[in-house]
C-alpha positions as CSV (number, residue, x, y, z in Angstrom):
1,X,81.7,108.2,75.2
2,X,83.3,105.8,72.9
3,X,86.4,105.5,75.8
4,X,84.4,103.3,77.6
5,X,85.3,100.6,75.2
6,X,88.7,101.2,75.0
7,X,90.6,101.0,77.8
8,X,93.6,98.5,78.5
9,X,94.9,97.2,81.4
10,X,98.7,98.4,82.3
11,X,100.9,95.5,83.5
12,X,101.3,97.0,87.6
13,X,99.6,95.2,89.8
14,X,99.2,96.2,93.4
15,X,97.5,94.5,96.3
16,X,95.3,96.4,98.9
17,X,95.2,95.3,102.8
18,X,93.3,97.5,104.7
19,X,89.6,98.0,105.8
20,X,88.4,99.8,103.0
21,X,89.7,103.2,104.5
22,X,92.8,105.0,104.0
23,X,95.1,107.0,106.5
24,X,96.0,109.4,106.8
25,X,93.4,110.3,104.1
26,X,94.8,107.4,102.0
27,X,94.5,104.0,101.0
28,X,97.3,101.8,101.9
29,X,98.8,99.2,99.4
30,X,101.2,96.7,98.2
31,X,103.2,96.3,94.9
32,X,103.0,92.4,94.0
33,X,103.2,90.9,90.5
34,X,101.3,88.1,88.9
35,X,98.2,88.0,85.9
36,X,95.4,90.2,86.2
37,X,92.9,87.6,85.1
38,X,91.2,91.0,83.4
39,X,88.8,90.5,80.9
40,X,87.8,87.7,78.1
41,X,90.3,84.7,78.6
42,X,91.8,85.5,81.9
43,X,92.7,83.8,84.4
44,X,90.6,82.5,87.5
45,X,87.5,81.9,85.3
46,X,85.1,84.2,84.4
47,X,83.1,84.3,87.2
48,X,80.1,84.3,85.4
49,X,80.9,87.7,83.9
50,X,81.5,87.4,80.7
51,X,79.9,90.9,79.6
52,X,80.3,92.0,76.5
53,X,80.3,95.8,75.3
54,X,78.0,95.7,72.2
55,X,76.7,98.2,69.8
56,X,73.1,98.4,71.7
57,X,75.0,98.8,75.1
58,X,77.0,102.1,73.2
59,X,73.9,102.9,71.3
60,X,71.6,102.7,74.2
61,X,74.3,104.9,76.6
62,X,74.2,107.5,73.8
63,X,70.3,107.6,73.9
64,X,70.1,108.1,77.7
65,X,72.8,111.1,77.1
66,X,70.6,112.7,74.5
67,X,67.7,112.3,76.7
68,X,69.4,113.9,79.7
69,X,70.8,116.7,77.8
70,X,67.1,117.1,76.3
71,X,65.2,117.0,79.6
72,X,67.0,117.2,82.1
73,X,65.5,119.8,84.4
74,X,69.2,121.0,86.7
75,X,72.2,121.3,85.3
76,X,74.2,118.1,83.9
77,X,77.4,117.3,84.8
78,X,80.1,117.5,81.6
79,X,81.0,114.8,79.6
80,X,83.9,113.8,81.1
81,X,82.0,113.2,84.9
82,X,79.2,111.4,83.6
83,X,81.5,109.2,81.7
84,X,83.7,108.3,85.2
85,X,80.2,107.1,86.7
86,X,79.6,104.9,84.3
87,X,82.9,103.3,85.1
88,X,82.1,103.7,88.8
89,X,78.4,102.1,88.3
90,X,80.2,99.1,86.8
91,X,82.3,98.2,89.5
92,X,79.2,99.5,92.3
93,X,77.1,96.0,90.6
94,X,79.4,93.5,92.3
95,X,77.8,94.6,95.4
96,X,80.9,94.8,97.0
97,X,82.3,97.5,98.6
98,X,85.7,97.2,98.7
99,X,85.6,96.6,94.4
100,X,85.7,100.1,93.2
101,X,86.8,102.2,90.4
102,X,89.5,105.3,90.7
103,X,89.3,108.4,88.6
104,X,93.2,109.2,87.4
105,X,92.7,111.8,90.0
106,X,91.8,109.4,93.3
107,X,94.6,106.9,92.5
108,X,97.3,109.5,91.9
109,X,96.4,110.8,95.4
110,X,96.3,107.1,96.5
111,X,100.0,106.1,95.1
112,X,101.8,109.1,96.3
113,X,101.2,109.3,99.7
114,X,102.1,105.9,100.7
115,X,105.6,107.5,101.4
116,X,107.4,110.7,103.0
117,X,105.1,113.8,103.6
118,X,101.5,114.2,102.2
119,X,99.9,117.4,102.6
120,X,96.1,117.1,104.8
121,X,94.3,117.6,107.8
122,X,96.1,115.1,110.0
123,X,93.8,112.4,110.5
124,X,93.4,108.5,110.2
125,X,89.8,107.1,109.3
126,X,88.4,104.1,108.9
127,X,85.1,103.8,106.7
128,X,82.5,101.0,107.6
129,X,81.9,98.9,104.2
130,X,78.0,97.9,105.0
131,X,77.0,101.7,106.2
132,X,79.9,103.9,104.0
133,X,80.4,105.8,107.4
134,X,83.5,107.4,107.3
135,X,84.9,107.4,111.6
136,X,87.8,109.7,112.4
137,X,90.0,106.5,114.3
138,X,93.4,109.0,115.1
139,X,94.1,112.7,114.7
140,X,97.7,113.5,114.7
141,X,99.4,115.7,116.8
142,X,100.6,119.4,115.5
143,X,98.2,118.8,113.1
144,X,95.2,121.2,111.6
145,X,92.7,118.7,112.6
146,X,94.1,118.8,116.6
147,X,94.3,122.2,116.2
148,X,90.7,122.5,115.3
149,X,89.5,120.3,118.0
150,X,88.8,117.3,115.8
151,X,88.4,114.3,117.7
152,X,88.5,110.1,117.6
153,X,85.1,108.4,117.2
154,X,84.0,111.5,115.0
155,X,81.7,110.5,112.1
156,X,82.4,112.5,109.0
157,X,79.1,113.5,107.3
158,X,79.8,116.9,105.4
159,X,82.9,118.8,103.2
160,X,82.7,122.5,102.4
161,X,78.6,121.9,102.8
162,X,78.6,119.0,100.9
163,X,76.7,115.9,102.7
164,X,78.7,112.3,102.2
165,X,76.1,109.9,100.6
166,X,77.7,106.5,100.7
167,X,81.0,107.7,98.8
168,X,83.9,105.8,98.6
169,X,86.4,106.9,101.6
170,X,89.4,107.8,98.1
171,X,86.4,110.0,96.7
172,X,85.8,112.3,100.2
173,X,89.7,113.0,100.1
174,X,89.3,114.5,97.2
175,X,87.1,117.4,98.5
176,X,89.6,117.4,101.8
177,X,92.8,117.7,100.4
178,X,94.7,120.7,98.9
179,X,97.1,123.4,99.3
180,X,99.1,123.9,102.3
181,X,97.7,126.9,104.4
182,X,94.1,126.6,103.1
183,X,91.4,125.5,105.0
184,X,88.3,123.2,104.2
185,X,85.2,123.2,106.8
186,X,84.8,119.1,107.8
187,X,81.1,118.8,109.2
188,X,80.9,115.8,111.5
189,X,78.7,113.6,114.5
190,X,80.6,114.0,117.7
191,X,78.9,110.4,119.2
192,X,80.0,111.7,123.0
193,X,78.0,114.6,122.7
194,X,75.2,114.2,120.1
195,X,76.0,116.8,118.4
196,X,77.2,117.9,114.8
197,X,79.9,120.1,114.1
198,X,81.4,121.9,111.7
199,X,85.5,122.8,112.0
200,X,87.8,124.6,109.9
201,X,90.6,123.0,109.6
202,X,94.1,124.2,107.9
203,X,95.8,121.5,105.5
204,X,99.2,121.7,106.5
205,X,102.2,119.1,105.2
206,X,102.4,116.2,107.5
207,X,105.0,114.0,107.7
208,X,104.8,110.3,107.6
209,X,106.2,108.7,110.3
210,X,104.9,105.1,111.2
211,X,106.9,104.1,113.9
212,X,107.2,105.9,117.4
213,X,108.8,104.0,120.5
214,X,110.5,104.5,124.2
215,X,112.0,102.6,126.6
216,X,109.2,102.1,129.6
217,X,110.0,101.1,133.3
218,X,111.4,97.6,133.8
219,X,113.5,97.9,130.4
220,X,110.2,97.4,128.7
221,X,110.5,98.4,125.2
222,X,107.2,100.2,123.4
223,X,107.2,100.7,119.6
224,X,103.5,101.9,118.1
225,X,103.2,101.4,114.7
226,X,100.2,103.5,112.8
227,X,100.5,102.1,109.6
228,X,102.4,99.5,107.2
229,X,104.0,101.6,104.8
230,X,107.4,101.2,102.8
231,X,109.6,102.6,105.3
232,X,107.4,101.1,108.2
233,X,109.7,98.2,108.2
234,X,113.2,99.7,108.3
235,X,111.8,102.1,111.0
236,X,110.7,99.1,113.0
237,X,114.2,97.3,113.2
238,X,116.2,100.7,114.0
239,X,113.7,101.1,116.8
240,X,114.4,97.7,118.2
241,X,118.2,98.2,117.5
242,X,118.2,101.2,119.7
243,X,115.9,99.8,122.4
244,X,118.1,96.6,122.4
245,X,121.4,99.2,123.0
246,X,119.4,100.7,125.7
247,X,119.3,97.6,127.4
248,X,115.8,96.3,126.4
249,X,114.4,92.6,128.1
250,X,110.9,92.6,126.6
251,X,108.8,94.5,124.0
252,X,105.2,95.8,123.4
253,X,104.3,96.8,119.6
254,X,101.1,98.7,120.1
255,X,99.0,98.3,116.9
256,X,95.7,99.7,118.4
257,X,94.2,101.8,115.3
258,X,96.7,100.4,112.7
259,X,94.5,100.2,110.0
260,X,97.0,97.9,107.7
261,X,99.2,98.5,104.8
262,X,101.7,96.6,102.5
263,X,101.7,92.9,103.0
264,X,105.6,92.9,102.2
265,X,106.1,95.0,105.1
266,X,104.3,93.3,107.6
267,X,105.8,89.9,106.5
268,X,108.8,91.6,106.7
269,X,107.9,92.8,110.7
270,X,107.1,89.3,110.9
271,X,110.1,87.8,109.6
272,X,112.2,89.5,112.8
273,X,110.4,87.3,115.1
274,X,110.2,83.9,113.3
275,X,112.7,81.7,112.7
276,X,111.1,79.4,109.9
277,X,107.4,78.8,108.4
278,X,104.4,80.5,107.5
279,X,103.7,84.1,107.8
280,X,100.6,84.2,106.2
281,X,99.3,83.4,103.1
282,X,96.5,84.1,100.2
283,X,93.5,81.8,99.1
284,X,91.2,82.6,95.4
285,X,88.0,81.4,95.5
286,X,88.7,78.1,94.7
287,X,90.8,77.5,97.6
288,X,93.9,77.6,95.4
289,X,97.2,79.7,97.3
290,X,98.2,83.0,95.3
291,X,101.1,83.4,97.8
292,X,102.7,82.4,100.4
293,X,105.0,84.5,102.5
294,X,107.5,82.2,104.4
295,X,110.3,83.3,106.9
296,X,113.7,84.0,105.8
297,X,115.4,85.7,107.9
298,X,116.4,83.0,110.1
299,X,118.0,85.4,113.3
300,X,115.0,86.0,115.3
301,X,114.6,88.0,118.2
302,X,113.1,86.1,121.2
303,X,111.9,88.1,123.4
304,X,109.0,88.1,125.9
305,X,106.4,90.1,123.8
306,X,102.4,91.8,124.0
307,X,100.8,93.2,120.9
308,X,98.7,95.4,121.8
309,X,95.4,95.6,119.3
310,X,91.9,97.0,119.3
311,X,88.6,96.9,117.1
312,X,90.4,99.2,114.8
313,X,93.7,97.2,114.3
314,X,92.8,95.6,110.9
315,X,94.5,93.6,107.9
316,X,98.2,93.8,108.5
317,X,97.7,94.5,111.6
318,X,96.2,91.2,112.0
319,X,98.6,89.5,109.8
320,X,101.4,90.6,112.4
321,X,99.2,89.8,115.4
322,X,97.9,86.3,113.7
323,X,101.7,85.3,113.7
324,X,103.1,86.1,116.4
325,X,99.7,84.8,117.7
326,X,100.1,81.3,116.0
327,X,103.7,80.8,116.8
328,X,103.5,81.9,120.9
329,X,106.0,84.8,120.1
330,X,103.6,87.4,122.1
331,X,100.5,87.9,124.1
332,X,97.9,89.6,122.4
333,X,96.2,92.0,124.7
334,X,93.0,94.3,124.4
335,X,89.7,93.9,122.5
336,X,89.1,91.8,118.9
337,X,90.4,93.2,116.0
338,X,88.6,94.3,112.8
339,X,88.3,91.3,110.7
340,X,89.3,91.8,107.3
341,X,90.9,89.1,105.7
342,X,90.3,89.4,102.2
343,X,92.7,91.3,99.5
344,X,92.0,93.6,97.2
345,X,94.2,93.9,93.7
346,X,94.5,97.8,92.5
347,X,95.1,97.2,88.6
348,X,95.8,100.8,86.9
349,X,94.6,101.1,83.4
350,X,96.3,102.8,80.6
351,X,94.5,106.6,81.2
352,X,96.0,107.3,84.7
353,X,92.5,105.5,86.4
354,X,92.4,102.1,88.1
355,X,89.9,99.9,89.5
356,X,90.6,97.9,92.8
357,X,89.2,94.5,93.3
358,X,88.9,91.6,95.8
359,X,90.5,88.7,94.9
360,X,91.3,86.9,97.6
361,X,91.0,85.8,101.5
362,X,94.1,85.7,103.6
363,X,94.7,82.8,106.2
364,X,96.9,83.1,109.3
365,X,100.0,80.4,109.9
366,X,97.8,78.1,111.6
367,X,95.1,78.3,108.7
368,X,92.7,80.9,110.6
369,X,90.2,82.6,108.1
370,X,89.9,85.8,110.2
371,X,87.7,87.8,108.0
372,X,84.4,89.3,109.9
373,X,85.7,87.4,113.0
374,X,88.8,89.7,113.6
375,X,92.0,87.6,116.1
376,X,90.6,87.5,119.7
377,X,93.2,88.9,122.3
378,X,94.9,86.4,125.0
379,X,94.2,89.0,127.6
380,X,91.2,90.7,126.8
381,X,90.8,94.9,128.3
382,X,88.5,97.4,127.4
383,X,89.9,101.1,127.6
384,X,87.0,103.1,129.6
385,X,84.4,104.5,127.1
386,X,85.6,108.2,127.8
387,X,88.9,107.6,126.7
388,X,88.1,106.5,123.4
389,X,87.4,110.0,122.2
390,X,90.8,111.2,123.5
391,X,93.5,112.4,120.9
392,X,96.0,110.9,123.1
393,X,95.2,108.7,126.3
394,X,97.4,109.4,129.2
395,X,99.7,107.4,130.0
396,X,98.5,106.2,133.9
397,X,95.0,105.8,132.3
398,X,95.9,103.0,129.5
399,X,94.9,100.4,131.0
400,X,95.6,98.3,128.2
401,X,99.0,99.2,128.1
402,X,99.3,99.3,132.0
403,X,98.0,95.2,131.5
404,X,100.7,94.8,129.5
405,X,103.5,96.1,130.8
406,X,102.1,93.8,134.5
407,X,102.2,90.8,132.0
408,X,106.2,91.5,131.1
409,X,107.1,92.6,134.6
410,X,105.6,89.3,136.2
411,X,106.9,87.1,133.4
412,X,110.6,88.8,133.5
């Protein structure tokens, strides 16, 4: 157990903006650079935490071992297990829930499937940080989860006959994920029916794209963007490129279950639509800015706009929708957002784990602290509570996106 003690802090830093869930089955993230502030002597104080590992702690560890392996009436778990709980344990006592600890294992998965394919079931979820309930917010089409009748609003509560007990949403993927072709039997709470269920479901390799869009009547212009990831961005502008070729007068960007991503990406989004100022910018707990992401660009599009958002558009989403927002460039139209506006910093240690920690709030342009409180929509309209468990809503029955496209007809 003597590891415990010895591990160092690598020098990559990357910041988290997201609900505390990853999709699909991932966590979604943002390379920055700056001090980690870890341990004795760094920066940002100490927080009150200035723990220090001394021979009792080791020697009293290495009793509670012997007496396990002594007395312990099941089988223990191996060495190495017991030895990545103390290191969860550790981060579980800040009594926050987005602060955890990664085993090598969990933040492999997490870095490399930011970008191009992943191999899963074909699902985004979102997992609620006061109960740990883990919600099924999109399944993806063509995928095994479709296939197998999963469905939105679907509470995950069991893996191969193994009940969730408050884990951490990057520990769950670990019992979801694997080969291609092979199947894993998800148990969940269908809310609609009151019923549980368990599917098997094939993993299959899914591909990543973020960005969908289509010209709609009135040379509207739709773009839905799932997530923020490193491509997210590039996709975006192509889309608006080719819908501007087609002839396009206005736009929607639907972020209705975008669960967030990179910060760079959504400033980057932003940075199409504002001229000069503000995108949005970071706070530590002493009220001092971390960063600040300003406008650059300095060519932006103005155009008649709606966002479309929803109780599960959260973190970048909300940066995007804040902005725009903030500087008039759109009407946002639907139901509050999520509220999270505080930002996690994923620092890797030198054994392959990592441990993520909140270290921040964000604020919107105008200074709007948004966390718990989510961005309240201009035009406020509640899809019908049948169609939230829908896959896909059809089109004559989105309401929300019918509301929009009446607000960019009238105002053309």
């Amino acid at each position: 157990m003597k590891k415990i003690f010895k591990l160092s802090v690598a020098l990559t830093l990357v910041t988290i903006l997201c609900t505390g869930c990853f999709s699909p089955y991932k966590l979604l993230q943002n390379t920055s650079s700056g001090n980690s502030g870890w341990g004795n002597g760094g920066s940002g104080g100490s927080n009150g935490m200035d723990f220090e590992y001394t021979e009792d702690v080791e020697e009293k560890i290495e009793t509670i071992n012997e007496i396990i392996d002594e007395k312990f009436y099941f089988e223990a778990s191996d060495d190495e297990e017991r030895e990545e709980y103390l290191y969860k344990g550790l981060m579980e006592s800040l009594d926050d829930p987005y602060s955890v600890y990664y085993t090598a294992e969990e933040y492999t998965e997490m870095m490399d499937t930011s970008t191009g394919s992943y191999q899963g079931i074909g699902v985004s979820v979102q997992q609620n940080m006061e109960t740990m309930t883990i919600t099924v917010i999109r399944v993806f089409q063509g995928s095994g989860a479709e296939e197998a009748g999963l469905l939105p609003k679907d509470i995950v509560i069991g893996v191969d006959g193994r009940e969730l007990n408050g884990e951490e949403v990057s520990e769950v993927v670990t019992w979801i994920k694997g080969e291609p072709g092979t199947t894993v039997d998800v148990t969940v709470y269908r809310p609609s029916t009151d019923e549980e269920i368990t599917l098997t479901i094939e993993r299959r390799t899914i591909e990543n794209s973020t960005v969908s869009y289509r010209m709609e009547e009135n040379n509207i212009g739709y773009i839905e963007v799932t997530e923020f990831y490193e491509k997210t961005s590039e996709q975006f502008e192509l889309a608006i490129e080719d819908l501007q070729a087609q002839g396009m007068k206005a736009l929607i960007v639907d972020l209705r279950n975008n669960p967030g991503g990179y910060v760079n990406v959504v400033v980057e989004m932003c940075d199409l639509f504002i001229e000069d100022g503000t995108i949005v910018y970071t706070e530590d707990k002493d009220g001092n800015i971390i960063d600040q992401y300003n406008a650059v660009d300095r060519n932006s599009l103005d155009i008649p706009m709606v966002v479309l958002v929803n109780g599960d558009s959260a973190s970048a989403s909300e940066i995007f929708s804040g902005c725009m927002k903030d500087y008039g460039k759109a009407t946002i139209v639907g139901t509050t957002t999520f509220g999270k506006g505080i930002v996690q910093q994923v620092i890797p240690l030198n054994d392959g784990s990592a441990v993520k920690l909140t270290i921040a709030k964000y604020f919107t342009p105008n200074g709007n602290d948004i966390h718990e409180i989510g961005i309240e929509p201009d035009v406020v309209v509640e899809l019908p509570e049948e169609l939230l468990y829908e896959p896909v809503i059809p089109r004559d029955q989105d309401v929300q996106l019918q509301k929009a496209i009446e607000l960019l007809t009238v105002g053309s």
